[in-house]
Backbone as JSON, one array per atom type, in Angstrom:
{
  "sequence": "XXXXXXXXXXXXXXXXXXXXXXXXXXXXXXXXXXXXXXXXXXXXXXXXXXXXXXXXXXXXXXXXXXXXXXXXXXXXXXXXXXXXXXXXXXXXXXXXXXXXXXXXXXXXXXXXXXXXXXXXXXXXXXXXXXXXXXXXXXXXXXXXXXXXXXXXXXXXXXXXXXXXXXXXXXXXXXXXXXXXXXXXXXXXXXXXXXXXXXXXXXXXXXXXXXXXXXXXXXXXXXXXXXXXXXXXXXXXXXXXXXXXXXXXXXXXXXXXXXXXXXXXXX",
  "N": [[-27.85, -19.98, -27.15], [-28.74, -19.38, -29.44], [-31.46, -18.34, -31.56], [-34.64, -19.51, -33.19], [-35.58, -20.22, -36.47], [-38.39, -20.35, -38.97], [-39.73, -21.62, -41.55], [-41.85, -22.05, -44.39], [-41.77, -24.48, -47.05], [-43.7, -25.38, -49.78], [-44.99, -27.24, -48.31], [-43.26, -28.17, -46.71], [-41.34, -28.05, -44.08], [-39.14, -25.87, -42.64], [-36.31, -25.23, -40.56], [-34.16, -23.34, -39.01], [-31.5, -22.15, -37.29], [-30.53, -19.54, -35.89], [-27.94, -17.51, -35.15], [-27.05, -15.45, -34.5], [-25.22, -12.01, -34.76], [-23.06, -10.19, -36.77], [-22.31, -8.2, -39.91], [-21.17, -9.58, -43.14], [-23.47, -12.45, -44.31], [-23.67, -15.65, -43.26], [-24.45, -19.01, -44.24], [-24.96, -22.32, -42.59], [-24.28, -25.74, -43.32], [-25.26, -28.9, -42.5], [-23.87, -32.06, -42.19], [-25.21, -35.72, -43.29], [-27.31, -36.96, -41.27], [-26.8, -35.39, -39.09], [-27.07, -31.96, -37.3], [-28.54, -28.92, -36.87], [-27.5, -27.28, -34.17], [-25.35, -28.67, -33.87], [-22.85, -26.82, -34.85], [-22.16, -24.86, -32.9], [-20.07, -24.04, -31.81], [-18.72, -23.03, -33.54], [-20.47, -21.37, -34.51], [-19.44, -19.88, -32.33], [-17.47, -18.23, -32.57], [-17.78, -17.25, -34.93], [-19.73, -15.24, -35.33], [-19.03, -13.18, -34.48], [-17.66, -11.89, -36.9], [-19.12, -12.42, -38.93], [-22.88, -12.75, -39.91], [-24.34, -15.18, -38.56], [-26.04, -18.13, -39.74], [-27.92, -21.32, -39.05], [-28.84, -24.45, -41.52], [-31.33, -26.61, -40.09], [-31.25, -29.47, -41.78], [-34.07, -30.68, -44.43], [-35.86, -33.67, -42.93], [-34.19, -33.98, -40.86], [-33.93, -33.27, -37.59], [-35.46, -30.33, -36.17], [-36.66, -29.91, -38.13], [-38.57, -30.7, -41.3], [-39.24, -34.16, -40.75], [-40.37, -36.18, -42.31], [-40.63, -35.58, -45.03], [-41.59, -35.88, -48.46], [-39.53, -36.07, -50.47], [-36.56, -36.46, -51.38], [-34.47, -36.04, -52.62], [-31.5, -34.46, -54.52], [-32.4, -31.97, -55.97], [-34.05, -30.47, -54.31], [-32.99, -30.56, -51.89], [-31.4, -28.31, -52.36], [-32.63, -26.55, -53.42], [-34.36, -26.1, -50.79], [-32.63, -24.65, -49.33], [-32.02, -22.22, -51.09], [-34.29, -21.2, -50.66], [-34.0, -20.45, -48.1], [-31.81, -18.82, -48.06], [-32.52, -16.66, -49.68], [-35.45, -15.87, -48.69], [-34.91, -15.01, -45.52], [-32.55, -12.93, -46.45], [-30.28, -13.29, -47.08], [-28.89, -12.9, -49.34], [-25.49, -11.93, -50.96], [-24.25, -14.94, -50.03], [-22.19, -16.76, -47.78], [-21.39, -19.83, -48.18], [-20.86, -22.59, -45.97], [-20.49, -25.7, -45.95], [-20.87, -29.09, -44.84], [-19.62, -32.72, -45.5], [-22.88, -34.17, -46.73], [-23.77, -31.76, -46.46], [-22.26, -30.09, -47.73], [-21.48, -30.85, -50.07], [-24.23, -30.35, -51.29], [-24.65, -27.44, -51.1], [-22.36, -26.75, -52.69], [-23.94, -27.25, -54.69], [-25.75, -25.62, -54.77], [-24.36, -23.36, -55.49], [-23.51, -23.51, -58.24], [-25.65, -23.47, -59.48], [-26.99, -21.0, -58.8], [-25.29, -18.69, -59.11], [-25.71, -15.86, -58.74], [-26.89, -16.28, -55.66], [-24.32, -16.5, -54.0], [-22.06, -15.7, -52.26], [-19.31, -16.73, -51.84], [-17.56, -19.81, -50.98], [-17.33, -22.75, -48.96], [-15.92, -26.26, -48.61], [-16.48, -29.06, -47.18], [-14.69, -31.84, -46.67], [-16.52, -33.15, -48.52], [-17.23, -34.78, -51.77], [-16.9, -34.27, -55.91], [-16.82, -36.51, -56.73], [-17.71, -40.07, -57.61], [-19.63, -42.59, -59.22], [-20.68, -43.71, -56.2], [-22.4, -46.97, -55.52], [-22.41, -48.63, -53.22], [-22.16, -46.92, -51.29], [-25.1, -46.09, -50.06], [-25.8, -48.28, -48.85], [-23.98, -48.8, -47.11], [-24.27, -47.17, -45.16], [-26.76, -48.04, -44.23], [-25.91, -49.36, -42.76], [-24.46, -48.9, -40.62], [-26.08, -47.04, -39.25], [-28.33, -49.12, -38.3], [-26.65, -50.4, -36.57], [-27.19, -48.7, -34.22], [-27.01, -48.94, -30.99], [-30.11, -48.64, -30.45], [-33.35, -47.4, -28.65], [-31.48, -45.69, -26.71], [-30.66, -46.0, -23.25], [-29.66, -43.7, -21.79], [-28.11, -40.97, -21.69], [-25.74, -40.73, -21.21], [-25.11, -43.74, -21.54], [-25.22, -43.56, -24.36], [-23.05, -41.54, -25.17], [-21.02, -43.44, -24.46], [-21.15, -45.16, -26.27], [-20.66, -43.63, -28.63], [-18.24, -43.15, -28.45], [-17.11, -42.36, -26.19], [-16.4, -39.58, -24.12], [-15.91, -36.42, -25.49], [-15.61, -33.68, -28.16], [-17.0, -34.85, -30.72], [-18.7, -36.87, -29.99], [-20.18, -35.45, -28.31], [-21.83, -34.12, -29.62], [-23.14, -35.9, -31.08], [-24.79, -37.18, -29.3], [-25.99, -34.63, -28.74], [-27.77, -34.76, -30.91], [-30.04, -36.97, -30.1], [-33.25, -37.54, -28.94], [-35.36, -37.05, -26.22], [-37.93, -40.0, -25.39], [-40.05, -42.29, -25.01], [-39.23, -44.52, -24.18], [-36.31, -43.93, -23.95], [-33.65, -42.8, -25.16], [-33.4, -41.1, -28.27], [-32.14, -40.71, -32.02], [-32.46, -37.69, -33.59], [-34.16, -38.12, -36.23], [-35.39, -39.86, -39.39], [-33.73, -43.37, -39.63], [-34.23, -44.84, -42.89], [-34.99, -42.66, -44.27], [-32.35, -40.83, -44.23], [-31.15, -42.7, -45.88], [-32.12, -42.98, -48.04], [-31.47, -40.3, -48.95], [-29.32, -40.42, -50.0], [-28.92, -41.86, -52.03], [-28.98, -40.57, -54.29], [-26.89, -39.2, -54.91], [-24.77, -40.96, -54.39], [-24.84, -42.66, -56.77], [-23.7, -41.41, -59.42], [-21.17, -38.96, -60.87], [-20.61, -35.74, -60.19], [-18.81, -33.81, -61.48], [-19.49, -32.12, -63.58], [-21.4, -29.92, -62.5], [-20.08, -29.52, -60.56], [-18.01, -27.92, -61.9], [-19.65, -25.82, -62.45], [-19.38, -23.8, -60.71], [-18.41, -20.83, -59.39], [-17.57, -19.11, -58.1], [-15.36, -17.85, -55.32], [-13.64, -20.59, -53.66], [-12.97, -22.58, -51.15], [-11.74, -25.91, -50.44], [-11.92, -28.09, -47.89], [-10.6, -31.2, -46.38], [-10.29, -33.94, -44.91], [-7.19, -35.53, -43.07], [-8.01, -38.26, -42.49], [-10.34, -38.47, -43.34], [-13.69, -39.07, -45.77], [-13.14, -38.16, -48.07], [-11.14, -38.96, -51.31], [-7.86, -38.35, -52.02], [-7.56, -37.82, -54.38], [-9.76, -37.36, -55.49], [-9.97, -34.83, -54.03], [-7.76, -33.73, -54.83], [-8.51, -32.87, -58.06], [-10.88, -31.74, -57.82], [-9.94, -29.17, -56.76], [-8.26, -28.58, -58.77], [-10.33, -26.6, -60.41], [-11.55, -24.08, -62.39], [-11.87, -21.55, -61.45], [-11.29, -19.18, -58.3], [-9.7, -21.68, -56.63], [-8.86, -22.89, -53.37], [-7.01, -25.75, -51.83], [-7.2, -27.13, -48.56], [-5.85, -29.66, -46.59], [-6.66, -31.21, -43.46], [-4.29, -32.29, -41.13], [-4.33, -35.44, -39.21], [-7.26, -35.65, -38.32], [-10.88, -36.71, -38.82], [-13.89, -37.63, -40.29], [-15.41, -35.85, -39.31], [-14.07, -32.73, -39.13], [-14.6, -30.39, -38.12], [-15.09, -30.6, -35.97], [-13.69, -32.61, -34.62], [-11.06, -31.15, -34.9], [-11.31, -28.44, -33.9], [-9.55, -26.0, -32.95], [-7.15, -25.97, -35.17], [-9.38, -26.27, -37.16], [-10.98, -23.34, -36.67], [-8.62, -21.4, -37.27], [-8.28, -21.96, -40.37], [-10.56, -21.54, -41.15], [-11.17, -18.61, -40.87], [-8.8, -17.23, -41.94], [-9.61, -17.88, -44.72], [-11.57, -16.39, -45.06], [-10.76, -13.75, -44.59], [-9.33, -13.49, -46.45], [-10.97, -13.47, -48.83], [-12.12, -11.19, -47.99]],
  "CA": [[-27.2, -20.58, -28.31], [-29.54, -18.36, -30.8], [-32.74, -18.26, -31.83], [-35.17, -21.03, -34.22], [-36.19, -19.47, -37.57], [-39.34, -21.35, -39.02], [-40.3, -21.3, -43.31], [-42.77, -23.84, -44.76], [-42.25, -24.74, -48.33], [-44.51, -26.43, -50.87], [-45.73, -28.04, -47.35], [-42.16, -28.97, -45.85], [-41.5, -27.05, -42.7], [-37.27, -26.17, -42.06], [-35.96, -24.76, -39.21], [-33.14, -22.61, -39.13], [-30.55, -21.55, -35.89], [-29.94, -18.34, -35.9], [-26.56, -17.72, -33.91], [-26.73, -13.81, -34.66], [-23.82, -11.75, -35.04], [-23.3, -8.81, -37.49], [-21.54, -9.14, -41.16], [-21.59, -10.41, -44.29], [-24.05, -13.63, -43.71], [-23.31, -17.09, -43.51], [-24.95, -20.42, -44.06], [-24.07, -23.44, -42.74], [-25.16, -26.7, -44.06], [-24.62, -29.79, -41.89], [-23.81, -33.38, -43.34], [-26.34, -36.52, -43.27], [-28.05, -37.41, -39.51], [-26.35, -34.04, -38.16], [-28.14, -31.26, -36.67], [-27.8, -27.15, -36.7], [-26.35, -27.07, -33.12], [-23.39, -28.9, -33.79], [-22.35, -25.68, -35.72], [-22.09, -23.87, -31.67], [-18.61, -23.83, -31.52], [-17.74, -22.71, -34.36], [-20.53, -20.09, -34.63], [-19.17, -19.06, -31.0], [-16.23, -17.19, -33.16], [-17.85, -16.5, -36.58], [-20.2, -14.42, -35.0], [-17.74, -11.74, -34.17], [-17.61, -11.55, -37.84], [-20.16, -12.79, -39.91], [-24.17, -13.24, -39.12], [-24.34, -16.81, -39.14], [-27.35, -19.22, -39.53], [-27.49, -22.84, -39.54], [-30.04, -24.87, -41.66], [-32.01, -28.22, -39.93], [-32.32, -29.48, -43.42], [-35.09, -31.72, -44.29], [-35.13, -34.77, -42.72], [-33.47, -33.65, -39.92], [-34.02, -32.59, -36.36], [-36.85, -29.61, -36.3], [-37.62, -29.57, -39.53], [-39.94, -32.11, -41.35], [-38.58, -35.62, -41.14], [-40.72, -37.37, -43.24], [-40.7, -35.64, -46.6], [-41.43, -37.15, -49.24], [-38.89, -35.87, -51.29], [-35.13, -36.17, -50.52], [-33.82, -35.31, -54.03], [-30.77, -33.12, -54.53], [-32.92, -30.36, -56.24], [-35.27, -30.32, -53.0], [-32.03, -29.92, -50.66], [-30.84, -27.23, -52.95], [-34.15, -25.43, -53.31], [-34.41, -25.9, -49.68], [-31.23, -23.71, -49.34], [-32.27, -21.25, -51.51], [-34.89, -20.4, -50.38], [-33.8, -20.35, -46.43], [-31.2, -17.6, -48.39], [-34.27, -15.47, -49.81], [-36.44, -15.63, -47.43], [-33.7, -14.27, -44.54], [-32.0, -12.05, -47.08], [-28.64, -13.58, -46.73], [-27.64, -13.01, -50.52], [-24.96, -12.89, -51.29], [-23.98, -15.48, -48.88], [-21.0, -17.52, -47.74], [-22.21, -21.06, -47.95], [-20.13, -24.08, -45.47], [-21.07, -27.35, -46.09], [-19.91, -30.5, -44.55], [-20.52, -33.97, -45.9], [-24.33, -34.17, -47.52], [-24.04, -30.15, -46.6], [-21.19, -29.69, -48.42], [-22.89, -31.3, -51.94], [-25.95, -29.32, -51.36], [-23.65, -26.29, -50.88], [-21.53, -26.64, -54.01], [-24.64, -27.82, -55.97], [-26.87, -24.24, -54.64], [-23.17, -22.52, -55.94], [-23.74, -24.18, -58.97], [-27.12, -23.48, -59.86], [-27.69, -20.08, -58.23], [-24.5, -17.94, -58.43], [-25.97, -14.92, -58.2], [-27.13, -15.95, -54.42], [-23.41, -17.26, -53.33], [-20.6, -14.75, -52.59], [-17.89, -17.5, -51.48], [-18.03, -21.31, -50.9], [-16.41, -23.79, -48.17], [-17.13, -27.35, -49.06], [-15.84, -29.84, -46.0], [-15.61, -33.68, -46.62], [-17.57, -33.21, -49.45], [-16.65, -34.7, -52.82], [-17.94, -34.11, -56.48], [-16.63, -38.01, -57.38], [-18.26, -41.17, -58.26], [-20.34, -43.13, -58.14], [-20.35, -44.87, -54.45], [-23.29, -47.55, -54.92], [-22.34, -49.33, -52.09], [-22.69, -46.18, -49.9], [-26.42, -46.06, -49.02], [-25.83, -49.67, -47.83], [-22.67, -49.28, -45.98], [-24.86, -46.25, -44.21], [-28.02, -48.05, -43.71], [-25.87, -50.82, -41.76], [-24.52, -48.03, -39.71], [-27.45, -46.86, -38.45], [-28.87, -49.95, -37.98], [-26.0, -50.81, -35.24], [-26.87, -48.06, -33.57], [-28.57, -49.47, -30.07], [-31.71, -47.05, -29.74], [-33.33, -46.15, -27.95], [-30.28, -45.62, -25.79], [-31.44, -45.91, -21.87], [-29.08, -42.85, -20.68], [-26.73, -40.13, -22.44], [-23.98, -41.3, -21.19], [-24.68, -44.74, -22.38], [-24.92, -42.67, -25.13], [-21.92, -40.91, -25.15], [-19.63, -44.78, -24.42], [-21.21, -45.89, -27.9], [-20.27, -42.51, -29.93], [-16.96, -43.14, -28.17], [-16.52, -41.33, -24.53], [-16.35, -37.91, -23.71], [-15.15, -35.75, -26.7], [-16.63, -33.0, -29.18], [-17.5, -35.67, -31.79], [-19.67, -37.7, -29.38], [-21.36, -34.19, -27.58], [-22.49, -33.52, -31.07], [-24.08, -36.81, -31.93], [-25.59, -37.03, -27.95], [-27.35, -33.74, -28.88], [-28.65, -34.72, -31.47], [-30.7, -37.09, -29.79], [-34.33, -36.68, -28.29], [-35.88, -38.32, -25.57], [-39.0, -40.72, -25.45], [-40.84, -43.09, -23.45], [-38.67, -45.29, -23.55], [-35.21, -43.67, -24.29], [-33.05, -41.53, -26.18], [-33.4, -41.68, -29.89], [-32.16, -39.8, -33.02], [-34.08, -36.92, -34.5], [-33.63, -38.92, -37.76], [-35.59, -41.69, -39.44], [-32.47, -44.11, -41.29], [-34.52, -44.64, -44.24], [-34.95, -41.26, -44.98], [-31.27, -41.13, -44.29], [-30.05, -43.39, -47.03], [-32.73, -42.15, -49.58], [-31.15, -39.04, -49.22], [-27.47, -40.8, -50.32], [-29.1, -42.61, -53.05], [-28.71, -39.9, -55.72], [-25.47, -38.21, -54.68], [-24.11, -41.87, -55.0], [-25.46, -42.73, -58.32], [-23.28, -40.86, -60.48], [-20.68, -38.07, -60.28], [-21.17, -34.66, -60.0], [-17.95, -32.95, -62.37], [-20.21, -30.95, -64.73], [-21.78, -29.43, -61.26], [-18.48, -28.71, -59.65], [-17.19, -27.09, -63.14], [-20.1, -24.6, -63.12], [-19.19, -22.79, -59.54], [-18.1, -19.51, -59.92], [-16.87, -17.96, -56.59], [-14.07, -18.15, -54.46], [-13.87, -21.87, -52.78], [-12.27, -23.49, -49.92], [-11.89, -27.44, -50.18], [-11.29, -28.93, -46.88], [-9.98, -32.58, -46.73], [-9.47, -34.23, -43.54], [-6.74, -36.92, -43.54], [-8.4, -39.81, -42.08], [-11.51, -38.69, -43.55], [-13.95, -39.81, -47.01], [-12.94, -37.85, -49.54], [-9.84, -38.98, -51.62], [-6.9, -37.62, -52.13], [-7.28, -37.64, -56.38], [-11.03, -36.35, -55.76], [-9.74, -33.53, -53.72], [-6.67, -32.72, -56.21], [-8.85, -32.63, -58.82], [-11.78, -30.7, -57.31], [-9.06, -28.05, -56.65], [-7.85, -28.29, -60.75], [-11.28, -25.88, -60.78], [-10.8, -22.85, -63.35], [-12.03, -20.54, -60.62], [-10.41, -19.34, -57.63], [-9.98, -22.67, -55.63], [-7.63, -23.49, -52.38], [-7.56, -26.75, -51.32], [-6.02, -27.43, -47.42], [-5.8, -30.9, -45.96], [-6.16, -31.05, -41.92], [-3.69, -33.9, -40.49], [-4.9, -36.24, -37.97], [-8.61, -35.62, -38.29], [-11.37, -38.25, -39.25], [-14.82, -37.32, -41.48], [-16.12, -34.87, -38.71], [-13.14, -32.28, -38.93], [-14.84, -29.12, -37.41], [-15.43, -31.09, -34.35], [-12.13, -33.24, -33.63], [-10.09, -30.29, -35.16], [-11.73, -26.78, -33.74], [-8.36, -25.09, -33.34], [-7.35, -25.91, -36.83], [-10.72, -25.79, -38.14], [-11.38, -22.18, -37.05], [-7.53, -20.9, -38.61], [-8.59, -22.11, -41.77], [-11.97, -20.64, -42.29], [-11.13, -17.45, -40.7], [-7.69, -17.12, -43.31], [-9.84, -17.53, -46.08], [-12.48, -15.48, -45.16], [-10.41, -12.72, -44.04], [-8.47, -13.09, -47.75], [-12.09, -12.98, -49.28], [-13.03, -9.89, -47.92]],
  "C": [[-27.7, -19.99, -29.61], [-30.75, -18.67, -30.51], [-33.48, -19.35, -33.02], [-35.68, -19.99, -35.21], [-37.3, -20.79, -38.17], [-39.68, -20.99, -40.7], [-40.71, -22.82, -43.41], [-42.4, -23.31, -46.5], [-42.45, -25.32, -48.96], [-44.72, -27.77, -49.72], [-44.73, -28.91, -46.7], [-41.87, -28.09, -44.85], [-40.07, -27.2, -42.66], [-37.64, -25.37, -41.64], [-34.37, -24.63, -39.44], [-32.72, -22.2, -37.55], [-29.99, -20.36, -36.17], [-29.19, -17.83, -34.57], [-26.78, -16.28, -33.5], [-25.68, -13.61, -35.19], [-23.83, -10.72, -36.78], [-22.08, -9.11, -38.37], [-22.0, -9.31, -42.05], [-21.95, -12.08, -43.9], [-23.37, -14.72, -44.21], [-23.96, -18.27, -43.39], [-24.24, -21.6, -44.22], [-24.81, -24.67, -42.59], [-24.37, -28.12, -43.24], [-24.72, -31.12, -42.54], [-25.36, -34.2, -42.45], [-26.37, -36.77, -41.52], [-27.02, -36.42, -38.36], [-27.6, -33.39, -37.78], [-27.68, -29.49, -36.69], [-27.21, -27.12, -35.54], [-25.29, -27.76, -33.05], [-22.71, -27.84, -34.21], [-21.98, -24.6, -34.01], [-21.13, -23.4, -31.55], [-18.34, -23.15, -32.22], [-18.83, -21.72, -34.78], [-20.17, -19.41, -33.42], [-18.19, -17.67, -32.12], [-16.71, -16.74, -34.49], [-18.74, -15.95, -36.17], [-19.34, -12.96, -34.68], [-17.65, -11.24, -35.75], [-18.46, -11.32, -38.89], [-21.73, -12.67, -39.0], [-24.38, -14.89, -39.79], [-25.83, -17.58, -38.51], [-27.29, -20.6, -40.31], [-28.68, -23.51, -40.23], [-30.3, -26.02, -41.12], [-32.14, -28.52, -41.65], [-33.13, -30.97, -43.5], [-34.98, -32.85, -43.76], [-34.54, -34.88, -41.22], [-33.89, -32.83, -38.86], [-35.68, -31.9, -36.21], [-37.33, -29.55, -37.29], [-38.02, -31.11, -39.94], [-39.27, -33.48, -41.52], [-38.58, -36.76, -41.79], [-40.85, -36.68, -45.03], [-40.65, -36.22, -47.6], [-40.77, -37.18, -50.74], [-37.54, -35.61, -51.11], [-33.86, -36.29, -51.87], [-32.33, -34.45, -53.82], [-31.24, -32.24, -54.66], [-33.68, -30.15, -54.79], [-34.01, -29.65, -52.15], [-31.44, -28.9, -50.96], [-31.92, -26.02, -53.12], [-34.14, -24.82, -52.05], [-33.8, -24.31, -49.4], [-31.61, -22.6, -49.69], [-32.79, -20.37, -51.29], [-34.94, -19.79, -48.84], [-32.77, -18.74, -47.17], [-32.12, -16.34, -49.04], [-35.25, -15.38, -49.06], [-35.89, -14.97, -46.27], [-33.19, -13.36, -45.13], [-30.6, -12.14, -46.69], [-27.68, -13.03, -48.12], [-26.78, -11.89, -50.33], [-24.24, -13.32, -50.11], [-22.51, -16.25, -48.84], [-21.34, -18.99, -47.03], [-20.78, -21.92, -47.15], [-21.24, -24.55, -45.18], [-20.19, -28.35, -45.46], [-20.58, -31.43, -44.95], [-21.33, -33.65, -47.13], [-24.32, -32.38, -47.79], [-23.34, -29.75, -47.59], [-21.44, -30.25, -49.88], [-23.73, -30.44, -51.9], [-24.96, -27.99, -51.66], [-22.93, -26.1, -52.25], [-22.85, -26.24, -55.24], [-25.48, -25.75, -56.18], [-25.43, -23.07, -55.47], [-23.18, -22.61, -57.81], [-24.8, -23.73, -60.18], [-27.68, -22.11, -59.31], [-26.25, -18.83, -57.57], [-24.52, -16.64, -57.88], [-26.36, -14.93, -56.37], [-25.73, -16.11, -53.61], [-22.32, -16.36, -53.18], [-19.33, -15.67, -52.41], [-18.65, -18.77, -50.88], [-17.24, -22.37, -49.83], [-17.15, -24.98, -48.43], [-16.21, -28.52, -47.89], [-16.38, -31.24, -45.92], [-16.59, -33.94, -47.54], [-16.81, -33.59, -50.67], [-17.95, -34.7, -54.53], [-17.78, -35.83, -57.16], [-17.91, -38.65, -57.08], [-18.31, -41.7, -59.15], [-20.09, -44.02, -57.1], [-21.62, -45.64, -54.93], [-23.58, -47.95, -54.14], [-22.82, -48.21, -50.73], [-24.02, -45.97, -49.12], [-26.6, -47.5, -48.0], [-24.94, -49.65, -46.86], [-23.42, -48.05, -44.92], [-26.14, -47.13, -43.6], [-27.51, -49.24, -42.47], [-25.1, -50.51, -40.67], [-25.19, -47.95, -38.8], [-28.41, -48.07, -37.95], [-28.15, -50.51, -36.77], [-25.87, -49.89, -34.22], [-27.94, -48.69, -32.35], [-29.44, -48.69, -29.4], [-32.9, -47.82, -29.57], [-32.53, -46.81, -26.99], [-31.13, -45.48, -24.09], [-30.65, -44.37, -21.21], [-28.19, -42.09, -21.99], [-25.94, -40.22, -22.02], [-24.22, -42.74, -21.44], [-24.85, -44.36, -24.33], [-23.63, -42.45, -25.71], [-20.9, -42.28, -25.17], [-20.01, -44.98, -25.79], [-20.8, -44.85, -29.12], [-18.61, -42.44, -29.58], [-16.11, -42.65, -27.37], [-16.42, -40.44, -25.34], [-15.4, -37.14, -25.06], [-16.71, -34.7, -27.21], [-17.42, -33.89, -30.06], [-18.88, -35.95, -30.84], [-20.87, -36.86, -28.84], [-22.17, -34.22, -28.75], [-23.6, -35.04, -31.59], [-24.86, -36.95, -30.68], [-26.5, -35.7, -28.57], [-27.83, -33.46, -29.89], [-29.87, -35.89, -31.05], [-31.73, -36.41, -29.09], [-35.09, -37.74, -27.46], [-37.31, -38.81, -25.31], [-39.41, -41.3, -24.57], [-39.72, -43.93, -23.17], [-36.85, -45.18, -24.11], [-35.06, -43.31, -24.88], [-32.65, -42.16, -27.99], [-32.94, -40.85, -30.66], [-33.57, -38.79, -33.33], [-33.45, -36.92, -35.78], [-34.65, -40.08, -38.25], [-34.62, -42.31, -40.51], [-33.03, -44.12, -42.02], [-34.59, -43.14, -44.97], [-33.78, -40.81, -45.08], [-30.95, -41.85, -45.76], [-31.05, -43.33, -47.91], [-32.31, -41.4, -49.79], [-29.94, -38.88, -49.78], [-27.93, -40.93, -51.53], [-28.82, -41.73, -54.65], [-27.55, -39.26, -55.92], [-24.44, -39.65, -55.23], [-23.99, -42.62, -56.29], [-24.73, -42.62, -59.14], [-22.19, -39.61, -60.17], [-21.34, -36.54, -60.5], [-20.21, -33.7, -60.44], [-18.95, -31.73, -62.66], [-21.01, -29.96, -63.2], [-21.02, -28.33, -61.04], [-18.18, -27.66, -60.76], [-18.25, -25.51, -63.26], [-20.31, -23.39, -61.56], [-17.94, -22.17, -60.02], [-17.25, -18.68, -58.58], [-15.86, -18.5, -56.04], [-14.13, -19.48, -53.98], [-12.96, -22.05, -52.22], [-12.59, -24.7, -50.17], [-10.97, -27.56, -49.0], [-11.03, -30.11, -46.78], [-9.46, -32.95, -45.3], [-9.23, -35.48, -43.92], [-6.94, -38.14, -43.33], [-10.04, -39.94, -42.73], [-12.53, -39.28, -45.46], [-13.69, -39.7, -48.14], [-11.66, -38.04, -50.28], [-9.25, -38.46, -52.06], [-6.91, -37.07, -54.11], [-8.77, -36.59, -56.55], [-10.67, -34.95, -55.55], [-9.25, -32.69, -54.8], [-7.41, -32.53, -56.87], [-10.47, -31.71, -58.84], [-10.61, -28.75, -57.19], [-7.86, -27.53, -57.7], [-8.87, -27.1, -60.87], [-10.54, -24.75, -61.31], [-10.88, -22.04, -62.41], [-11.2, -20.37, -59.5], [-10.5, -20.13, -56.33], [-8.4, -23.01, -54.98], [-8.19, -24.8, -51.64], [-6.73, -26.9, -49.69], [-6.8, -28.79, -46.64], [-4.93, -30.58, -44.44], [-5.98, -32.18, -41.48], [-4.73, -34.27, -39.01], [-6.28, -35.63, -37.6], [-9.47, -36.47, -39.06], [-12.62, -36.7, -40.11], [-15.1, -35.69, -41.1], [-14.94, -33.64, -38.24], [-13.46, -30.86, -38.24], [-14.76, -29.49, -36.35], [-14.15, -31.83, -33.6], [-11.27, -32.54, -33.72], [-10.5, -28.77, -34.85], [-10.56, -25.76, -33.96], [-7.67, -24.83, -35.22], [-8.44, -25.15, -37.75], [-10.9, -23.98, -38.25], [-9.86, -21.92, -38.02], [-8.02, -20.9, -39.7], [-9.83, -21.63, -42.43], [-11.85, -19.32, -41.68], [-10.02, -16.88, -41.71], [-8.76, -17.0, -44.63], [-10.8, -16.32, -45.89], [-11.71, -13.77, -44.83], [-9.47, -12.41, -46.04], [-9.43, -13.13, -49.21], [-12.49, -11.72, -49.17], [-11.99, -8.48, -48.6]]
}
């Protein structure tokens, strides 16, 4: 499935998936209580093109879970420096979700490292206050430690991509299968994205962008339109009958659409 890349900084430890694959590089940034191998599928085919590497980002999975800093600038630093340290610039950042903020924001703040941008399920609106609560009461109904991956798998919702993807991100213990996540660190990590919006952000990316928009999923329809008002050159495409997690319930779709742009990037 690749290889683990390892960088410590300012005493936080990430962990990177390196898929391989030969190209102009790619980083891909997964949303909140994800994991770099959900990205398998979909580096199965962007390897043929690109060299693609996924980041654990803080918080998350192999890399450090307790940091004690879950900031935007931190998840954007993070980023940065996973792209200097590898020698990805200039890169082609996808984001989904939390990834897909971080992703815009590192576009944002660091155009010289960014050659082109996909931002998926990600919006620059607000503020949500309510969202770190409506997440922390999420995660709180989740019943872990799970005794079995397939009782597992019935509570993420039977057999499907969605559910594989949240099954492996568990890890197993003494006494059953648990996230490699702790929720609080989770919904600290909402708390500033929800706060306030993030316009003046969005307004200062510079490169090509892709907005994705799936129709059952969080981002609304006025955020999108108006994320895709940007002066620069921005396409927005909305994929029917897909929920938050649109790489995963929509693969066929999903690839079309990031191979089109990238192929009308290069």
């Amino acid at each position: 499935m690749g290889s683990w890349l390892k960088l410590e900084r300012e005493g936080v430890s990430l962990a990177c998936l390196d898929f391989g694959g030969d190209g102009p590089p790619v980083l891909l940034l997964h949303g909140l209580a994800g994991h770099a191998a959900e990205w398998a599928e979909t580096a199965g085919w962007l390897t043929a093109y690109h060299r693609v590497l996924a980041l654990e980002q803080r918080g998350h999975g192999r890399s450090d879970r307790a940091p004690t800093d879950v900031s935007r600038a931190a998840y954007v630093i993070d980023a940065v420096a996973v792209i200097e340290a590898f020698a990805l610039q200039p890169v082609i950042l996808i984001g989904e979700s939390l990834g897909g903020h971080t992703a815009f924001l590192v576009a944002a703040e660091r155009p010289d490292l960014v050659r082109a941008l996909i931002v998926v399920e990600a919006s620059a609106g607000g503020p949500d206050r309510e969202a770190p609560e409506r997440v922390a009461r999420a995660l709180a109904s989740w019943p872990v430690p799970f005794p079995s991956l397939d009782e597992a798998t019935k509570f993420f919702g039977g057999p499907s991509t969605v559910s594989e993807a949240w099954v492996s991100g568990l890890e197993q213990g003494d006494e059953g299968w648990a996230p490699w996540f702790d929720p609080s660190v989770m919904v600290d990590s909402l708390r500033e994205v929800a706060a306030r919006s993030w316009w003046r952000e969005w307004d200062m990316v510079e490169c090509p962008t892709l907005i994705v928009r799936a129709e059952h999923g969080f981002v609304s329809p006025a955020d999108a339109q108006r994320m895709a008002r940007h002066p620069a050159a921005v396409e927005l495409v909305e994929i029917p009958s897909a929920g938050h997690d649109v790489h995963l319930e929509q693969p066929a779709v999903w690839r079309e659409v990031i191979l089109r742009f990238l192929a009308d990037i290069s």
